[in-house]
MISEMAR-817416 format. One record per atom (N, C-alpha, C, O): y, z, x; residue in three letters. Coordinates in steps of 0.1 Angstrom, whole numbers, padded with zeros to 4 digits, always signed. Layout:
N
YZXALA/...
END
This chain:
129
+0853-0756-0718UNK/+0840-0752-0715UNK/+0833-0761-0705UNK/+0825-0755-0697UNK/+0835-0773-0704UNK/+0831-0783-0695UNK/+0834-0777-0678UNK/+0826-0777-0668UNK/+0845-0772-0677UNK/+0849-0769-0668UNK/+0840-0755-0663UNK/+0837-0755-0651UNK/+0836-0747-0668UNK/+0827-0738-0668UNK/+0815-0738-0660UNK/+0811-0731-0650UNK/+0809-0750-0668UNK/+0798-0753-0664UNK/+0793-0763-0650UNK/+0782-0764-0645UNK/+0808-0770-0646UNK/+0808-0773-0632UNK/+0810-0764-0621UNK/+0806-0764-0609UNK/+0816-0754-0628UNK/+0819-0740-0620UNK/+0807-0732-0617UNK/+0806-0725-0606UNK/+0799-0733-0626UNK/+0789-0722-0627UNK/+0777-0732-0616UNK/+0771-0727-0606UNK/+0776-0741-0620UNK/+0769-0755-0606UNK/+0772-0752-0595UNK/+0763-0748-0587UNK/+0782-0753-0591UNK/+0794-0749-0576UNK/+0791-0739-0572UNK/+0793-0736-0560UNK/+0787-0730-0579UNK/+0785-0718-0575UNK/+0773-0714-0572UNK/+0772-0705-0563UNK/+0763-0718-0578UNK/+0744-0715-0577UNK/+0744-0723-0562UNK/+0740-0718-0552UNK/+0749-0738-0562UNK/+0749-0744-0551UNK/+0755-0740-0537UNK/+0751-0745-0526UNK/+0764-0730-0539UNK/+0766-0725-0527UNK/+0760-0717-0522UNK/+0756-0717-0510UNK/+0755-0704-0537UNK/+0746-0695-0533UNK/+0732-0703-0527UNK/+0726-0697-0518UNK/+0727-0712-0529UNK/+0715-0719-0523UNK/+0719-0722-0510UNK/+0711-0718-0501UNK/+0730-0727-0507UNK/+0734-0730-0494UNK/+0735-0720-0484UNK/+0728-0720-0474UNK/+0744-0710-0489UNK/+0741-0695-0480UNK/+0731-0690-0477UNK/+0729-0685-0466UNK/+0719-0692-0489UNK/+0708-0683-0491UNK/+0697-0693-0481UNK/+0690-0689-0473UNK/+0697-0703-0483UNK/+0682-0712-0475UNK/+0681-0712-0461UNK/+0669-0712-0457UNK/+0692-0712-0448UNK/+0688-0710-0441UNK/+0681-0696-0433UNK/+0674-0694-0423UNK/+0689-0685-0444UNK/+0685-0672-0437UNK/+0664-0675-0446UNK/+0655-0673-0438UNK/+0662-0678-0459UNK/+0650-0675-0461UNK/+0638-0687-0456UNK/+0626-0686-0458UNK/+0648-0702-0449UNK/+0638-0708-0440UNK/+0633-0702-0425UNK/+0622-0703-0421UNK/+0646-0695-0416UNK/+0637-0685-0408UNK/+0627-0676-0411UNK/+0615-0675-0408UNK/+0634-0670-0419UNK/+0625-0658-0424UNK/+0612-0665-0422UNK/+0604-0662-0413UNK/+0609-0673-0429UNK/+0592-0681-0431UNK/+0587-0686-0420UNK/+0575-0688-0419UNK/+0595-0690-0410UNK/+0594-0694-0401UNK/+0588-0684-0389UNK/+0579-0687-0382UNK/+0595-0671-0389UNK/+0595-0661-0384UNK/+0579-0658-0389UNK/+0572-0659-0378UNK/+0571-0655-0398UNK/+0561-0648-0408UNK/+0548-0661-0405UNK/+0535-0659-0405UNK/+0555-0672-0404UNK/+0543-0681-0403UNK/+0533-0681-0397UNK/+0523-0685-0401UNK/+0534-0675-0382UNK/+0521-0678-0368UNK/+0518-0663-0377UNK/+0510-0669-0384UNK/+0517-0654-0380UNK/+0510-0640-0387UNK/+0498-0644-0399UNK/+0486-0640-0400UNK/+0508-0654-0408UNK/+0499-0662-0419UNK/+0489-0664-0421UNK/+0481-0660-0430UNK/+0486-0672-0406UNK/+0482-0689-0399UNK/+0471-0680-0391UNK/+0459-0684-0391UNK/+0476-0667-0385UNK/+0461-0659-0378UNK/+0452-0653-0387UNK/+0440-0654-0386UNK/+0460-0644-0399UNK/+0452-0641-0409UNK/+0440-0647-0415UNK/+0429-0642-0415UNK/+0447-0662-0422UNK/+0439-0668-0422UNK/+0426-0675-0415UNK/+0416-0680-0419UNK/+0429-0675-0406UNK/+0419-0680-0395UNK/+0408-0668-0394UNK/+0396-0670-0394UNK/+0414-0656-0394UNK/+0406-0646-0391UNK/+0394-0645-0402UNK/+0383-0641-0401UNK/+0403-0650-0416UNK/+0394-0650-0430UNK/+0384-0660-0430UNK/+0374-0661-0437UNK/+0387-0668-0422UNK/+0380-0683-0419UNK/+0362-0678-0413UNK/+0352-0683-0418UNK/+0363-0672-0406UNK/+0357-0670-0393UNK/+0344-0661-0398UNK/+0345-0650-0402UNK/+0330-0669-0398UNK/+0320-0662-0405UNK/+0312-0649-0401UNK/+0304-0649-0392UNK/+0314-0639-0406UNK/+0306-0627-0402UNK/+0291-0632-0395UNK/+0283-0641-0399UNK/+0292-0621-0383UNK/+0280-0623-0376UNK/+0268-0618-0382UNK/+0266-0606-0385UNK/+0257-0628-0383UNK/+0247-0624-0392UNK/+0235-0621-0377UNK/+0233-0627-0367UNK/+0230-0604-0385UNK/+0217-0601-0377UNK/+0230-0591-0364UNK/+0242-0590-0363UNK/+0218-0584-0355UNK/+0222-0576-0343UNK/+0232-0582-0335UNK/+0235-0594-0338UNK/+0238-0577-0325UNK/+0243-0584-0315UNK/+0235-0591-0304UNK/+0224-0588-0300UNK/+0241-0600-0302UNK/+0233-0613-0294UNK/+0229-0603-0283UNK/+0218-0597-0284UNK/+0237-0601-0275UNK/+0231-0588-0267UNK/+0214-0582-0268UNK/+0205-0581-0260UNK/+0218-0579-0281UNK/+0202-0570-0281UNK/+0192-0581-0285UNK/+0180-0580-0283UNK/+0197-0587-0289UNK/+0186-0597-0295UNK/+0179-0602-0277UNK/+0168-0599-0273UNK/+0191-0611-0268UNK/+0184-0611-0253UNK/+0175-0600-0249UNK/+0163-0603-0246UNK/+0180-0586-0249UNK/+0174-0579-0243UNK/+0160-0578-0249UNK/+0150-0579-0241UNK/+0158-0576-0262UNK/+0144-0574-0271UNK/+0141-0588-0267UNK/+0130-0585-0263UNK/+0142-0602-0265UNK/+0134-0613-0263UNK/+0132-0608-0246UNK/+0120-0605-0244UNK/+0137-0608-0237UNK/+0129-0602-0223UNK/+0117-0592-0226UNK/+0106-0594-0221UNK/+0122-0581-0234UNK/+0112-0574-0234UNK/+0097-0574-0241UNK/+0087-0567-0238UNK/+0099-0585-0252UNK/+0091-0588-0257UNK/+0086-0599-0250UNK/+0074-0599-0252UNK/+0089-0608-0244UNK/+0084-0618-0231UNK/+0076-0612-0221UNK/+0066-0618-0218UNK/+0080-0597-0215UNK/+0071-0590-0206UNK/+0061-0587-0213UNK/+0050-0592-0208UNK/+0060-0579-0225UNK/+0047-0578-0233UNK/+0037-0587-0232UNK/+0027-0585-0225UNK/+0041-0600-0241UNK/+0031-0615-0238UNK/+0025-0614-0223UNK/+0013-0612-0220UNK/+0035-0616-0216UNK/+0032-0617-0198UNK/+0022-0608-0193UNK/+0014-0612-0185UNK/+0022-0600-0196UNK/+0015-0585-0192UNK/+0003-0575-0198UNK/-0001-0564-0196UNK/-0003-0589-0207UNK/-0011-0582-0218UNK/-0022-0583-0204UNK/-0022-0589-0194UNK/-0030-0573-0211UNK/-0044-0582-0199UNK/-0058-0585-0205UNK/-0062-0580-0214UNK/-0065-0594-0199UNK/-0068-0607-0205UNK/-0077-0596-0218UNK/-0077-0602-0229UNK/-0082-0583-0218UNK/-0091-0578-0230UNK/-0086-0575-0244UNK/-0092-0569-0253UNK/-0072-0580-0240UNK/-0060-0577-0253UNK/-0066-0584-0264UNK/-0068-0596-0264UNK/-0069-0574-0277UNK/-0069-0582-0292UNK/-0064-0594-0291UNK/-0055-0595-0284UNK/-0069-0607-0298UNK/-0063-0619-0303UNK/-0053-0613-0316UNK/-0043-0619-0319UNK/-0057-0601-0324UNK/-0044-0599-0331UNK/-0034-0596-0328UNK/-0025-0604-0331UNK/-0029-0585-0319UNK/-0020-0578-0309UNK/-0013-0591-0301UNK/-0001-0592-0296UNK/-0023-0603-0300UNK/-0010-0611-0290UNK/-0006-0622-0301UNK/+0004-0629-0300UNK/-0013-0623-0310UNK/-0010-0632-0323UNK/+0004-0627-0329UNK/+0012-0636-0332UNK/+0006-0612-0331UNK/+0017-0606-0334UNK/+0029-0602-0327UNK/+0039-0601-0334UNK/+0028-0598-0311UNK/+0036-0604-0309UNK/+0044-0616-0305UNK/+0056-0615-0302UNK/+0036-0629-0304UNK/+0036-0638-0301UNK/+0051-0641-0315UNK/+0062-0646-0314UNK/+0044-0638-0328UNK/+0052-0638-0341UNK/+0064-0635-0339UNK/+0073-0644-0339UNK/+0068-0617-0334UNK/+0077-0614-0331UNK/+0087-0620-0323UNK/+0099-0617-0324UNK/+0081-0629-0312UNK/+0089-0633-0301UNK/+0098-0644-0311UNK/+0111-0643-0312UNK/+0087-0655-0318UNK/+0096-0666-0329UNK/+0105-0660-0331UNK/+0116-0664-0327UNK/+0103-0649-0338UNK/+0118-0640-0348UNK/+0128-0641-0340UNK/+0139-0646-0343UNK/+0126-0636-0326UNK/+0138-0632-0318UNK/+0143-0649-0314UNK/+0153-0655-0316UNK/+0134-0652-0310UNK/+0139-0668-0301UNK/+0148-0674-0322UNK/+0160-0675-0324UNK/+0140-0676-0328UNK/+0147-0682-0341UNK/+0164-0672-0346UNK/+0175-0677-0349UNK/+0159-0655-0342UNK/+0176-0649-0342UNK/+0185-0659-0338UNK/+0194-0665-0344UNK/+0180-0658-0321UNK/+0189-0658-0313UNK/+0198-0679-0316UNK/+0209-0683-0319UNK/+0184-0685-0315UNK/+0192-0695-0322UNK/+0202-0699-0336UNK/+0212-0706-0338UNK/+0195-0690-0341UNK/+0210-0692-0357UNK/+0221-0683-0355UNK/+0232-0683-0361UNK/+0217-0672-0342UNK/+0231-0667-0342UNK/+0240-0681-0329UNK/+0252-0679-0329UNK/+0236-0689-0323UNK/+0243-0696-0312UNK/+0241-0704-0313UNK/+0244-0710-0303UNK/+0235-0714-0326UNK/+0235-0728-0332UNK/+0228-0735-0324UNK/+0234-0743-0317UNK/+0212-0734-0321UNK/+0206-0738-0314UNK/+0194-0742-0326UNK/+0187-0734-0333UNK/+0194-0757-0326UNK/+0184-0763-0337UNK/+0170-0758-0333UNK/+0168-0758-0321UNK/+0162-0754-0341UNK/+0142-0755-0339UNK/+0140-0758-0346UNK/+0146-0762-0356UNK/+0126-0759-0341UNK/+0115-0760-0355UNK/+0104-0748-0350UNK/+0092-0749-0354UNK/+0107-0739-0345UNK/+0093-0730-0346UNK/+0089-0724-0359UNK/+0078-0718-0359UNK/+0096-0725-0372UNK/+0087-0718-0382UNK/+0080-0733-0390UNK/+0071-0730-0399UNK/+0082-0743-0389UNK/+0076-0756-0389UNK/+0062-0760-0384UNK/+0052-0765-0391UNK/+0063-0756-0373UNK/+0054-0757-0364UNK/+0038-0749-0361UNK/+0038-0739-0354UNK/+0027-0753-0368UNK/+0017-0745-0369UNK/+0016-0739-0355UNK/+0023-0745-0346UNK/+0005-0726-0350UNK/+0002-0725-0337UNK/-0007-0731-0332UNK/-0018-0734-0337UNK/-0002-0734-0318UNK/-0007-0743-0312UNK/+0001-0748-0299UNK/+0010-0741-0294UNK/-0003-0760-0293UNK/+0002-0767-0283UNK/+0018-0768-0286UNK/+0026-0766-0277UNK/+0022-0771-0298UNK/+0031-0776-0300UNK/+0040-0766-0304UNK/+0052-0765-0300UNK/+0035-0757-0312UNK/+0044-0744-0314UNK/+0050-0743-0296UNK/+0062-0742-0294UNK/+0040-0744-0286UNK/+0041-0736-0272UNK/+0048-0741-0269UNK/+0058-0734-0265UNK/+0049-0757-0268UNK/+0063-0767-0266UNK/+0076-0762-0269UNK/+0085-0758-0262UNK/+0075-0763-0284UNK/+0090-0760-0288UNK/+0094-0745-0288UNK/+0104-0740-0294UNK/+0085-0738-0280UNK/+0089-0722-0278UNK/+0099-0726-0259UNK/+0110-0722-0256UNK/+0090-0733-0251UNK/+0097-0737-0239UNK/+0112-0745-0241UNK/+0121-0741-0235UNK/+0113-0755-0249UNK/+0120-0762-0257UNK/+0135-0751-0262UNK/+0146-0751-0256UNK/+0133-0744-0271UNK/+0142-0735-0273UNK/+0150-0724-0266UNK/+0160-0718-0270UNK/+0141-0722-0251UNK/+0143-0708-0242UNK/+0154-0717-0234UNK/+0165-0712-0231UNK/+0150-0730-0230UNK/+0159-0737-0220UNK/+0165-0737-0230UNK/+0169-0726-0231UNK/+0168-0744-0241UNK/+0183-0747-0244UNK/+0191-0734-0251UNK/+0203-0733-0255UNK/+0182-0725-0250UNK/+0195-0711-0252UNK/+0198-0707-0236UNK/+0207-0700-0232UNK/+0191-0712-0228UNK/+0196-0711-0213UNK/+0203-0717-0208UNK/+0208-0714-0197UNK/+0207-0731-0216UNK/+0219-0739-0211UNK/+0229-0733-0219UNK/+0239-0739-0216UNK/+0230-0721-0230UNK/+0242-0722-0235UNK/+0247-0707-0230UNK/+0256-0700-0236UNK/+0239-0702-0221UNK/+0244-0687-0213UNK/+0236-0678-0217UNK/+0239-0667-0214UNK/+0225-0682-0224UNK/+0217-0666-0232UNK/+0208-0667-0225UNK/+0202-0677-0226UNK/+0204-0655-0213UNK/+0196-0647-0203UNK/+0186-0643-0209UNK/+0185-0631-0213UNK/+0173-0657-0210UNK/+0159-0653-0216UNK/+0153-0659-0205UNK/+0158-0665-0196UNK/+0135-0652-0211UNK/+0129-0658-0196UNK/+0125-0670-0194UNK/+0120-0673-0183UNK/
END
Protein backbone atom coordinates (compact mmCIF):
# COMPACT_ATOMS: atom_id res chain seq x y z
CA UNK A 1 0.00 0.00 0.00
CA UNK A 2 3.03 2.30 0.64
CA UNK A 3 3.74 1.97 -2.86
CA UNK A 4 0.30 3.35 -3.80
CA UNK A 5 0.47 6.17 -2.12
CA UNK A 6 3.89 7.33 -3.74
CA UNK A 7 2.13 6.56 -6.94
CA UNK A 8 -0.88 8.36 -6.31
CA UNK A 9 1.84 11.77 -5.26
CA UNK A 10 3.60 11.17 -8.75
CA UNK A 11 0.82 11.44 -10.22
CA UNK A 12 -1.24 14.74 -8.71
CA UNK A 13 2.39 16.15 -9.21
CA UNK A 14 2.63 15.69 -12.68
CA UNK A 15 -0.96 16.62 -13.18
CA UNK A 16 0.10 20.10 -11.43
CA UNK A 17 2.95 20.25 -13.67
CA UNK A 18 1.05 19.81 -16.88
CA UNK A 19 -1.77 21.78 -15.64
CA UNK A 20 0.12 25.30 -14.16
CA UNK A 21 1.63 26.53 -16.98
CA UNK A 22 -1.40 26.43 -19.28
CA UNK A 23 -3.58 28.04 -16.10
CA UNK A 24 -0.54 30.70 -15.34
CA UNK A 25 -1.10 32.13 -19.02
CA UNK A 26 -4.45 31.85 -18.93
CA UNK A 27 -4.30 34.59 -15.85
CA UNK A 28 -1.93 36.25 -17.36
CA UNK A 29 -3.76 36.53 -20.59
CA UNK A 30 -7.26 37.93 -18.29
CA UNK A 31 -5.15 40.19 -16.06
CA UNK A 32 -4.87 43.79 -18.09
CA UNK A 33 -9.16 43.16 -18.42
CA UNK A 34 -9.20 42.71 -14.44
CA UNK A 35 -6.92 45.62 -13.77
CA UNK A 36 -9.33 47.95 -16.26
CA UNK A 37 -12.44 46.82 -14.66
CA UNK A 38 -11.34 47.61 -11.63
CA UNK A 39 -10.04 50.89 -12.24
CA UNK A 40 -13.23 51.67 -13.94
CA UNK A 41 -15.03 50.60 -10.45
CA UNK A 42 -12.49 52.95 -8.90
CA UNK A 43 -13.37 55.99 -10.72
CA UNK A 44 -16.12 58.36 -8.91
CA UNK A 45 -19.41 59.06 -10.60
CA UNK A 46 -19.73 62.59 -11.81
CA UNK A 47 -21.65 64.51 -9.38
CA UNK A 48 -24.16 67.38 -10.66
CA UNK A 49 -24.57 68.46 -14.73
CA UNK A 50 -21.87 68.24 -17.14
CA UNK A 51 -19.07 70.74 -16.70
CA UNK A 52 -20.07 71.86 -20.00
CA UNK A 53 -23.28 73.31 -18.87
CA UNK A 54 -22.33 74.29 -15.81
CA UNK A 55 -19.54 76.93 -17.97
CA UNK A 56 -22.15 77.79 -20.18
CA UNK A 57 -24.96 78.70 -17.31
CA UNK A 58 -21.88 80.61 -15.35
CA UNK A 59 -21.30 82.93 -18.69
CA UNK A 60 -24.77 83.38 -18.88
CA UNK A 61 -25.49 84.15 -15.63
CA UNK A 62 -22.24 86.54 -15.59
CA UNK A 63 -24.05 88.53 -18.50
CA UNK A 64 -27.16 88.86 -16.31
CA UNK A 65 -25.06 90.55 -13.28
CA UNK A 66 -23.11 92.57 -16.13
CA UNK A 67 -26.14 93.85 -17.80
CA UNK A 68 -28.63 94.54 -15.10
CA UNK A 69 -29.22 98.35 -15.33
CA UNK A 70 -28.41 100.39 -12.58
CA UNK A 71 -32.74 100.48 -11.49
CA UNK A 72 -32.56 96.71 -10.98
CA UNK A 73 -34.09 95.41 -7.48
CA UNK A 74 -31.29 94.97 -4.78
CA UNK A 75 -33.32 91.54 -4.59
CA UNK A 76 -33.08 90.38 -8.27
CA UNK A 77 -29.21 91.11 -8.18
CA UNK A 78 -28.89 89.70 -4.53
CA UNK A 79 -30.33 86.41 -6.18
CA UNK A 80 -28.68 86.17 -8.87
CA UNK A 81 -25.58 87.09 -7.49
CA UNK A 82 -26.60 83.62 -5.15
CA UNK A 83 -27.05 81.78 -8.20
CA UNK A 84 -23.70 82.59 -9.71
CA UNK A 85 -21.99 81.05 -6.03
CA UNK A 86 -23.93 77.85 -6.93
CA UNK A 87 -22.48 77.66 -10.37
CA UNK A 88 -18.86 79.00 -9.55
CA UNK A 89 -19.02 76.37 -6.12
CA UNK A 90 -20.54 73.44 -9.06
CA UNK A 91 -18.05 74.09 -11.10
CA UNK A 92 -15.29 73.95 -8.43
CA UNK A 93 -16.24 70.55 -6.70
CA UNK A 94 -16.73 69.20 -9.99
CA UNK A 95 -12.66 70.23 -10.98
CA UNK A 96 -11.26 70.34 -7.37
CA UNK A 97 -10.90 73.85 -7.10
CA UNK A 98 -10.76 74.83 -3.21
CA UNK A 99 -13.24 78.04 -1.97
CA UNK A 100 -14.59 79.59 0.48
CA UNK A 101 -17.58 81.37 -1.07
CA UNK A 102 -20.31 79.74 1.15
CA UNK A 103 -18.03 80.93 4.19
CA UNK A 104 -17.83 84.11 3.27
CA UNK A 105 -20.55 86.72 4.29
CA UNK A 106 -21.43 89.31 1.34
CA UNK A 107 -19.36 91.77 0.80
CA UNK A 108 -15.81 92.91 -0.29
CA UNK A 109 -14.58 89.73 0.47
CA UNK A 110 -17.14 87.42 -0.85
CA UNK A 111 -16.18 89.73 -4.27
CA UNK A 112 -12.61 88.73 -3.75
CA UNK A 113 -12.90 85.20 -3.58
CA UNK A 114 -15.58 85.19 -6.41
CA UNK A 115 -12.40 86.87 -8.76
CA UNK A 116 -10.15 84.38 -6.84
CA UNK A 117 -12.10 81.24 -7.93
CA UNK A 118 -12.97 82.46 -11.77
CA UNK A 119 -9.04 82.75 -12.41
CA UNK A 120 -8.22 79.63 -10.89
CA UNK A 121 -10.97 77.64 -12.85
CA UNK A 122 -9.34 79.58 -15.75
CA UNK A 123 -6.03 78.23 -15.12
CA UNK A 124 -7.41 74.80 -15.18
CA UNK A 125 -9.28 75.23 -18.82
CA UNK A 126 -12.91 76.17 -17.61
CA UNK A 127 -14.08 79.18 -20.14
CA UNK A 128 -15.73 81.65 -17.41
CA UNK A 129 -15.74 85.31 -17.51
Amino acid sequence: MAGAGGVLGNLILFAVVCIAPTVLFWCALRLPGVVSRLREKRQPEPQGPPIERVAADLRRVHRLLVDYPSGTPAARRYGTRQAYDELLTQACRQIGVPHRLAELPEGMDREIERLRVEQSLRERGLAVP
